[in-house]
C-alpha positions in Angstrom: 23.0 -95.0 -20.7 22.4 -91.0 -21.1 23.7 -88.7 -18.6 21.0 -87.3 -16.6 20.1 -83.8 -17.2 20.3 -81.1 -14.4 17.3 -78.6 -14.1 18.7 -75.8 -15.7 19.8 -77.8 -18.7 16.2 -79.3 -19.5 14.7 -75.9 -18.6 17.3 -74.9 -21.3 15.8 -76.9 -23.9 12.2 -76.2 -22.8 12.4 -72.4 -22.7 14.4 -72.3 -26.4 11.7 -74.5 -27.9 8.7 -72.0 -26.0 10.5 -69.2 -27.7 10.7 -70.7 -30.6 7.4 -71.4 -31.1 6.1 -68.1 -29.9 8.2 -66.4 -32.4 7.1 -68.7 -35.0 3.2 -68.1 -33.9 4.0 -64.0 -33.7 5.5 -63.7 -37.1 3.2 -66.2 -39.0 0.6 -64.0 -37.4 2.0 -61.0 -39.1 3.3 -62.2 -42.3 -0.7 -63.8 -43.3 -1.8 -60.5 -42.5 0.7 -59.0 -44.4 1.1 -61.3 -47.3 -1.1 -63.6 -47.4 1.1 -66.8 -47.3 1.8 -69.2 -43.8 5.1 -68.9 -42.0 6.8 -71.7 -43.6 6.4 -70.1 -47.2 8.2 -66.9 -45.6 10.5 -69.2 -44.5 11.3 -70.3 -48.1 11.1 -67.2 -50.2 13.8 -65.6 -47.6 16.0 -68.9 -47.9 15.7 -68.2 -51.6 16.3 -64.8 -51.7 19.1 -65.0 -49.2 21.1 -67.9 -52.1 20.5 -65.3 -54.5 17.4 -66.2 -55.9 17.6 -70.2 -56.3 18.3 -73.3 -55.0 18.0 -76.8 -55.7 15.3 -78.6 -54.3 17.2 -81.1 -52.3 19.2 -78.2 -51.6 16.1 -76.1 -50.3 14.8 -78.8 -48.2 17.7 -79.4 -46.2 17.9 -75.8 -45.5 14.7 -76.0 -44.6 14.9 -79.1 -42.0 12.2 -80.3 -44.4 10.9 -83.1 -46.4 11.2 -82.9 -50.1 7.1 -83.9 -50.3 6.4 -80.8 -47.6 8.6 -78.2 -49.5 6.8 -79.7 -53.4 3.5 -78.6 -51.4 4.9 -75.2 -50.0 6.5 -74.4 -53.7 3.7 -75.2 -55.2 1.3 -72.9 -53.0 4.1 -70.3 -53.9 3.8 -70.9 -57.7 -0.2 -70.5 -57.8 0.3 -66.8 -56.1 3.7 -65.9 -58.9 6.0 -65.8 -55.9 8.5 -68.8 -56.8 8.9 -71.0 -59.6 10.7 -74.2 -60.9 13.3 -74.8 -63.2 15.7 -77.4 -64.4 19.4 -77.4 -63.7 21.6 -76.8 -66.1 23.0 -79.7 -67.3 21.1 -82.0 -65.1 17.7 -82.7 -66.4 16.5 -84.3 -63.5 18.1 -81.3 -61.3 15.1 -79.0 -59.8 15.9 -75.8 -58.7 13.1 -73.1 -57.0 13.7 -69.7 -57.2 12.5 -66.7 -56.0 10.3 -64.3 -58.3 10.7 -60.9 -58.3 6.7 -60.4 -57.3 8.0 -62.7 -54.3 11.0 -60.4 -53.7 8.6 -57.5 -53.2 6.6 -59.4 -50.6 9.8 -59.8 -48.5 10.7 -56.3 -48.8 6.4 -55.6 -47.7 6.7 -58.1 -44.8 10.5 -56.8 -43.7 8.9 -53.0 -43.5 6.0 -54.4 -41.4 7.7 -56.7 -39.2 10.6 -54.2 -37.7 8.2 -53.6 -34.8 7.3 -57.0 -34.0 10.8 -58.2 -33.8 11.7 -55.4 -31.7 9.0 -56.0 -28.8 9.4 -59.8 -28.9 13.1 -59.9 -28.9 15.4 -57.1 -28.9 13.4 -54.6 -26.6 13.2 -56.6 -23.3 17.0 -57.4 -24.0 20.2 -55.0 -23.1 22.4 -54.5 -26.4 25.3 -56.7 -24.7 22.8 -59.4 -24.1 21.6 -59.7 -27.6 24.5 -59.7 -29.0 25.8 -62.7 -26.5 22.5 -64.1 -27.3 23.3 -64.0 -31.1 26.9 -65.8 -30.6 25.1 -68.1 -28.3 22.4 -69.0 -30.8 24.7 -69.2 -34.0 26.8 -71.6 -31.7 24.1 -74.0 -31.3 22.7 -73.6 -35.3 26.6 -74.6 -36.2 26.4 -77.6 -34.1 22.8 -78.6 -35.3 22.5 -77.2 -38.7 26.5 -77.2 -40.2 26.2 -73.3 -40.5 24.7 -69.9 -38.9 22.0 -68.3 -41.0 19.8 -66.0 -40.9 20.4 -61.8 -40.2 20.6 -60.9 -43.1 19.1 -57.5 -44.5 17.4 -56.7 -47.5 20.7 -54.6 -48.5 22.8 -57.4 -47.8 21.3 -60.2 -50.3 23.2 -61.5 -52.8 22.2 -60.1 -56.1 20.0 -62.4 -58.2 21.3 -65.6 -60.0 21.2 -65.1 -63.9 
């Protein structure tokens, strides 16, 4: 039988998933107005950008926390607008990989200049600096436990330079 939550554990839960989404709605908000494309292509241009400009597919869409049919679909939205394309693995013909072009590059670097703001109201300004950055250790904690690995932070001056 499962242990019975206290209050402040569920409430826990519920307030990180109601962040969570608000964040989501705030910066898909911003990033159609700014680029034209929903949240969850951001979400894979940056996850290609920060691997240094490819992944495999499977690859991707573990990263993700997606299914391989949803991220075919997302690619394929990002193909039509020249902002990611598909190639075969080297020495694995039936190997996929998606990668980053550099007209998608430039719409990260557009959406990163726009979003500064955003990310300052929602999440940094009501915050102390010694509570975000416990919040940041706190957060990478739980990613480790439900992900295998911390991600994300990463600025444009800190990705990896591009696959060749």
């Amino acid at each position: 039988m499962a242990d019975i939550l206290e209050s402040v554990q569920l409430a826990l839960f519920e307030r990180l998933i109601d962040v969570g989404r608000l964040l989501e709605r705030r910066s898909d908000k911003l990033i159609r107005e700014v680029g034209g494309i929903k949240f969850s292509q951001y979400e894979v241009l940056i996850r290609l950008r920060n691997a240094g400009g490819e992944l495999r597919m499977t690859d991707l869409a573990n990263k993700l926390v997606s299914t391989p049919s949803g991220l075919t679909y997302q690619l394929t939205l990002l193909e039509k607008d020249g902002l990611a394309e598909r190639g075969v693995v080297e020495g694995d013909d039936r190997g996929v990989l998606a990668r980053i072009t550099p007209k998608g590059r430039e719409l990260l670097l557009e959406i990163s200049a726009r979003q500064s703001a955003m990310i300052l109201e929602s999440t940094i300004d009501p915050l102390t600096r010694d509570e975000v950055d416990e919040l940041h250790r706190m957060l990478g904690l739980l990613q480790i436990a439900m992900r295998g690995e911390a991600t994300g932070g990463m600025l444009p001056s800190q990705v990896p330079t591009a696959i060749s």
